[in-house]
ChimeraX commands (.cxc) that place a marker at each C-alpha (Angstrom):
marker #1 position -6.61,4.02,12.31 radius 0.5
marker #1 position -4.53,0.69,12.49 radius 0.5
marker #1 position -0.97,1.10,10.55 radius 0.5
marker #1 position 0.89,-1.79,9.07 radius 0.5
marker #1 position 4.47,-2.23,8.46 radius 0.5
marker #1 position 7.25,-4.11,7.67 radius 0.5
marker #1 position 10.72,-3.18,7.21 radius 0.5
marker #1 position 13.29,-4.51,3.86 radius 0.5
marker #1 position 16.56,-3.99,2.84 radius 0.5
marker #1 position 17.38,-2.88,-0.61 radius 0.5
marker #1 position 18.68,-5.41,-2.95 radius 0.5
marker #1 position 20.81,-5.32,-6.61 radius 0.5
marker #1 position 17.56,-6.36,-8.38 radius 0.5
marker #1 position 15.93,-3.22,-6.94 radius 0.5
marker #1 position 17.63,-1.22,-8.50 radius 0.5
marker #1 position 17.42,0.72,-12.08 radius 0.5
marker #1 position 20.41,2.46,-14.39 radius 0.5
marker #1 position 21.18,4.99,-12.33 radius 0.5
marker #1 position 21.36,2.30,-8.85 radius 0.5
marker #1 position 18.58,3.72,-6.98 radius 0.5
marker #1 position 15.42,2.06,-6.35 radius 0.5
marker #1 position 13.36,1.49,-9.76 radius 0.5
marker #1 position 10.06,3.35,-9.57 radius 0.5
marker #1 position 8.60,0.25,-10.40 radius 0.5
marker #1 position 10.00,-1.47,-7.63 radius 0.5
marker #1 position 8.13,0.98,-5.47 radius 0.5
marker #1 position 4.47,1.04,-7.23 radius 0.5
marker #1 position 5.37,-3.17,-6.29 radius 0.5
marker #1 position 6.04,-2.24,-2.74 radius 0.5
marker #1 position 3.18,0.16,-2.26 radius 0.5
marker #1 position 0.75,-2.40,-3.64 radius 0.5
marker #1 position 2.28,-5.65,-1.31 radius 0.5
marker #1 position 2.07,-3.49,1.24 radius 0.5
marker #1 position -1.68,-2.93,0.77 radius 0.5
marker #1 position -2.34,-6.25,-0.20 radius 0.5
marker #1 position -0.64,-7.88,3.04 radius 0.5
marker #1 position -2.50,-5.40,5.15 radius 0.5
marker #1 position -5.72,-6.05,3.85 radius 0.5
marker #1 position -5.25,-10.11,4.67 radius 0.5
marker #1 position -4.03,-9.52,7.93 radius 0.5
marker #1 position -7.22,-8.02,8.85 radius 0.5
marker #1 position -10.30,-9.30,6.95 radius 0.5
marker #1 position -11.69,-12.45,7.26 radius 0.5
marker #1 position -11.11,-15.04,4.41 radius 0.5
marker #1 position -15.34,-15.23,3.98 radius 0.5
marker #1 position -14.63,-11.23,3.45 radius 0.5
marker #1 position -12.08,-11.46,1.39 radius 0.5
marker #1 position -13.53,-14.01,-0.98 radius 0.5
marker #1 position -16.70,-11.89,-1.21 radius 0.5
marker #1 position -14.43,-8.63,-1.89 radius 0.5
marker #1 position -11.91,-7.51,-4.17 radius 0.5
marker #1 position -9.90,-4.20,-4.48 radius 0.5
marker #1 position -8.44,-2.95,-7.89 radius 0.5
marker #1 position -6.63,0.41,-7.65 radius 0.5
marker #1 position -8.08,3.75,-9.67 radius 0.5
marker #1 position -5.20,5.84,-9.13 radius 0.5
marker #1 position -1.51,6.27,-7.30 radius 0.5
marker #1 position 0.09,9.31,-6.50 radius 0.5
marker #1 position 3.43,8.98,-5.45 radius 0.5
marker #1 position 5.81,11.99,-4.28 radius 0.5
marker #1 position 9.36,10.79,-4.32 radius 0.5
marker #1 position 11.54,12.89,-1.99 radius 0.5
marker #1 position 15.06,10.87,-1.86 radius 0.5
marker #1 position 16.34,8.31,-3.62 radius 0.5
marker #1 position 16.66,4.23,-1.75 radius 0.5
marker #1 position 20.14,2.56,-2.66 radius 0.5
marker #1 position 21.72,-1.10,-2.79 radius 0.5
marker #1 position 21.91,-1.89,1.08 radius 0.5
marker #1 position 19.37,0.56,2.44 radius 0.5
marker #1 position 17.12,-0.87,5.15 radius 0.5
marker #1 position 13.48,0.23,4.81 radius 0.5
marker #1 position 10.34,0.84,7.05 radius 0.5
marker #1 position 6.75,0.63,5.23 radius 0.5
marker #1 position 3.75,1.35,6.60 radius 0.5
marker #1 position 0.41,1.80,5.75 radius 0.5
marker #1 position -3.07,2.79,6.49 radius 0.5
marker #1 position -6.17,3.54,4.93 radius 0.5
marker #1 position -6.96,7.48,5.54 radius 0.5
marker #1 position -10.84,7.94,4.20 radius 0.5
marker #1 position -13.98,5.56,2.53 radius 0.5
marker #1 position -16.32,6.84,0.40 radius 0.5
marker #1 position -18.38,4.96,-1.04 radius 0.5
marker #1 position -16.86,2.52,-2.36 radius 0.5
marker #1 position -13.35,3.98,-2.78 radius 0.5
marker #1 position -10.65,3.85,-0.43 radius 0.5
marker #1 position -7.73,6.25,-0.17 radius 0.5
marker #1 position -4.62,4.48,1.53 radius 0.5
marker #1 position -1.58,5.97,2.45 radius 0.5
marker #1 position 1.94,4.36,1.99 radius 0.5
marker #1 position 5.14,5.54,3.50 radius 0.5
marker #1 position 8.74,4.44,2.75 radius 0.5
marker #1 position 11.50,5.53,5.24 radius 0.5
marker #1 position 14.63,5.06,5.62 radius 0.5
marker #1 position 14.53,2.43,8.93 radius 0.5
marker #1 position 18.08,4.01,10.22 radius 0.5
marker #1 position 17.48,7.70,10.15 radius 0.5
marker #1 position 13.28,7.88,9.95 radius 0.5
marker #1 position 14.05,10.15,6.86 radius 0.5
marker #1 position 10.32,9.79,4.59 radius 0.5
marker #1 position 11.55,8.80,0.89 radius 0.5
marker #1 position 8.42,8.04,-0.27 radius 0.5
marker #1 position 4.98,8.64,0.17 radius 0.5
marker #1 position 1.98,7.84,-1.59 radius 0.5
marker #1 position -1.81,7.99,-1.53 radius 0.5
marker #1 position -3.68,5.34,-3.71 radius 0.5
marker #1 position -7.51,4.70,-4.40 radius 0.5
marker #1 position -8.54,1.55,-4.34 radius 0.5
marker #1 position -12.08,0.66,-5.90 radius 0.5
marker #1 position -13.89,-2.30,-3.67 radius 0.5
marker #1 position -15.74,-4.40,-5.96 radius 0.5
marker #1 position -18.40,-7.40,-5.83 radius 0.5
marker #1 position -15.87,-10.40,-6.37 radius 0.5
marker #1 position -18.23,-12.30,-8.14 radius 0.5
marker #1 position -19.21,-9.56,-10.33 radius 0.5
marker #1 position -16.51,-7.27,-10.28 radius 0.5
marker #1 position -19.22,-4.41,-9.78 radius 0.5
marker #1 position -18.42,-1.23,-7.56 radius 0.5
marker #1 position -19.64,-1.77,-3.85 radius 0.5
marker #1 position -19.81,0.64,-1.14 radius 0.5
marker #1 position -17.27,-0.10,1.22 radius 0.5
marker #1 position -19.51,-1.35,4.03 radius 0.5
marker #1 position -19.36,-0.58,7.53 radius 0.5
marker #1 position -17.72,-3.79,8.40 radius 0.5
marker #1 position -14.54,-3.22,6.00 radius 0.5
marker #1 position -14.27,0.37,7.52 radius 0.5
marker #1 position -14.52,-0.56,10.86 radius 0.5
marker #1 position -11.40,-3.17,10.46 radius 0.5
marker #1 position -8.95,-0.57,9.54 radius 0.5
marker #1 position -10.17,2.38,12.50 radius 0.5
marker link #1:1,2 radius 0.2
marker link #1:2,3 radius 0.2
marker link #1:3,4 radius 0.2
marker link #1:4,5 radius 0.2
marker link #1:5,6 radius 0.2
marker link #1:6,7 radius 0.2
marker link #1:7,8 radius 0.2
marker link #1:8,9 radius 0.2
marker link #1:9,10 radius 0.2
marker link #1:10,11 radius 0.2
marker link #1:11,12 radius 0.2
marker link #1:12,13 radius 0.2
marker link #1:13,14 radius 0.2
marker link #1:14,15 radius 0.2
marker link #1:15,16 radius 0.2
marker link #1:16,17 radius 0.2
marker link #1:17,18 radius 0.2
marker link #1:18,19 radius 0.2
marker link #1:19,20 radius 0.2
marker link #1:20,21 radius 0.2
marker link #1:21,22 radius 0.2
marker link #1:22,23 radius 0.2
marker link #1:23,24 radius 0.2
marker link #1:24,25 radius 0.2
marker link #1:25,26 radius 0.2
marker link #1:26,27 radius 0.2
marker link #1:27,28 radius 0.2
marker link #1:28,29 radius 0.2
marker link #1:29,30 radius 0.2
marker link #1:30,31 radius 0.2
marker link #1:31,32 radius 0.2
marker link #1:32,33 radius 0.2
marker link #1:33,34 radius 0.2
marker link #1:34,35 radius 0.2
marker link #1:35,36 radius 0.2
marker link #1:36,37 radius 0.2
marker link #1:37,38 radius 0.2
marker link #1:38,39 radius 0.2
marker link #1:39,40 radius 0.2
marker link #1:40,41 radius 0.2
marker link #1:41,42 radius 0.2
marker link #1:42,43 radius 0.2
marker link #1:43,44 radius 0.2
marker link #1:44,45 radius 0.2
marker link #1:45,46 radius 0.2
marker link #1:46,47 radius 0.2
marker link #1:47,48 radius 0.2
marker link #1:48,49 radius 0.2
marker link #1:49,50 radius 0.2
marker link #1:50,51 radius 0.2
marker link #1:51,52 radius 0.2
marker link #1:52,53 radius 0.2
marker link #1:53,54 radius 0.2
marker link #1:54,55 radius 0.2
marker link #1:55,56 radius 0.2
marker link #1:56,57 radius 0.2
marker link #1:57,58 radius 0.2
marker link #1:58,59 radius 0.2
marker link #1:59,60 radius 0.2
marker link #1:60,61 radius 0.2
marker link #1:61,62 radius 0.2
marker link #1:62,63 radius 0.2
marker link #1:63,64 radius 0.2
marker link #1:64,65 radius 0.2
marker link #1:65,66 radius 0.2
marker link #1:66,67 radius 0.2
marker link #1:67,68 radius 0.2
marker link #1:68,69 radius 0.2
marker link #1:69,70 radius 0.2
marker link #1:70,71 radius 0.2
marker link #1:71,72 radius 0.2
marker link #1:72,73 radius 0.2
marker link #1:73,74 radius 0.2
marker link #1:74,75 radius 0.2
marker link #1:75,76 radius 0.2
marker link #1:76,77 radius 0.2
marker link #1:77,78 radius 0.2
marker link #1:78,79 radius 0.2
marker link #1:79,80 radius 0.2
marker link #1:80,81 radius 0.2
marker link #1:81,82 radius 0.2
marker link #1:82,83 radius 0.2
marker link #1:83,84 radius 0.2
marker link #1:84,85 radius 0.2
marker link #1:85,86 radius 0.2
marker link #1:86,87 radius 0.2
marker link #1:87,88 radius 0.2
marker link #1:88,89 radius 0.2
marker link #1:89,90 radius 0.2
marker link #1:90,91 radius 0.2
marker link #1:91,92 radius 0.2
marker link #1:92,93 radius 0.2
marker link #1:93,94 radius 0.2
marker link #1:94,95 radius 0.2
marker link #1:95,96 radius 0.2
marker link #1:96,97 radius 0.2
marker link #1:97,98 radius 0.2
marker link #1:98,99 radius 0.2
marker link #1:99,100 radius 0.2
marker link #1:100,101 radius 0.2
marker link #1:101,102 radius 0.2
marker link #1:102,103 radius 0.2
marker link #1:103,104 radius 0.2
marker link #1:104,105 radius 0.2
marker link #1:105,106 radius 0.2
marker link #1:106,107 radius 0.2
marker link #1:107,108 radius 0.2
marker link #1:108,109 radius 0.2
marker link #1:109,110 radius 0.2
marker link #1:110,111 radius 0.2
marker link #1:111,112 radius 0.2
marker link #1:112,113 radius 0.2
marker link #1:113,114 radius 0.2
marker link #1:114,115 radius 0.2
marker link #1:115,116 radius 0.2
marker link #1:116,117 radius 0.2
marker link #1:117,118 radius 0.2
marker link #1:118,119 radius 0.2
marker link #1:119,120 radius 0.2
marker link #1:120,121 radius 0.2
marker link #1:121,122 radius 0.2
marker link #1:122,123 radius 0.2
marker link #1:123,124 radius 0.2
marker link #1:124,125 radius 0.2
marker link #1:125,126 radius 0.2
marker link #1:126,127 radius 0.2
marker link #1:127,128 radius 0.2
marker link #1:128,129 radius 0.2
view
């Protein structure tokens, strides 16, 4: 399983009323995450033939982020079936390793010309193992 990260530091505009991270803010990170991992490693003919929409997110937040917070998150895609994908997203704190966030999403892979359900072929899987 190949993992992608990236680490970030917490700015003013992520924050909501009570200055933590917005829950928003995170449902953004969780899907740039995924987004910048999946075109890092497909090909552009595969990713103009392929599109991913999500079905569901399940976040768990443990501990709150706040204004000058440095970040780790990573990612990687746990199962395929058919042609749903489950990724995983965690959000730690980069200084003390301390897991804030994590989340499992399912992403749908659909035909990008006709936005029908496709299995996830072979050739998808085998990028992420």
């Amino acid at each position: 399983m190949k993992t992608y990260a990236e680490v970030l530091n917490v700015s003013e505009g992520d924050l909501d009323d009570l200055n933590h991270v917005n829950n928003i803010r995170y449902v953004e990170w969780i899907q740039d995450i995924s987004k910048k991992h999946w075109e890092k490693v497909a090909p552009q003919a595969m990713r103009e033939d392929m599109v991913w929409v999500v079905r569901n997110h399940n976040i768990n937040y443990l501990k709150s982020a706040v204004l000058g917070d440095t970040l780790q998150i990573s990612t990687y895609i746990k199962d395929n079936t058919g042609p749903l994908s489950t990724r995983v997203v965690e959000i730690k704190n980069h200084k003390t390793g301390q897991l804030l966030i994590s989340a499992h999403t399912e992403w749908c892979l659909l035909d990008a010309k006709t936005f029908r359900p496709k299995r996830v072929p072979e050739t998808v899987h085998n990028l992420f193992l």
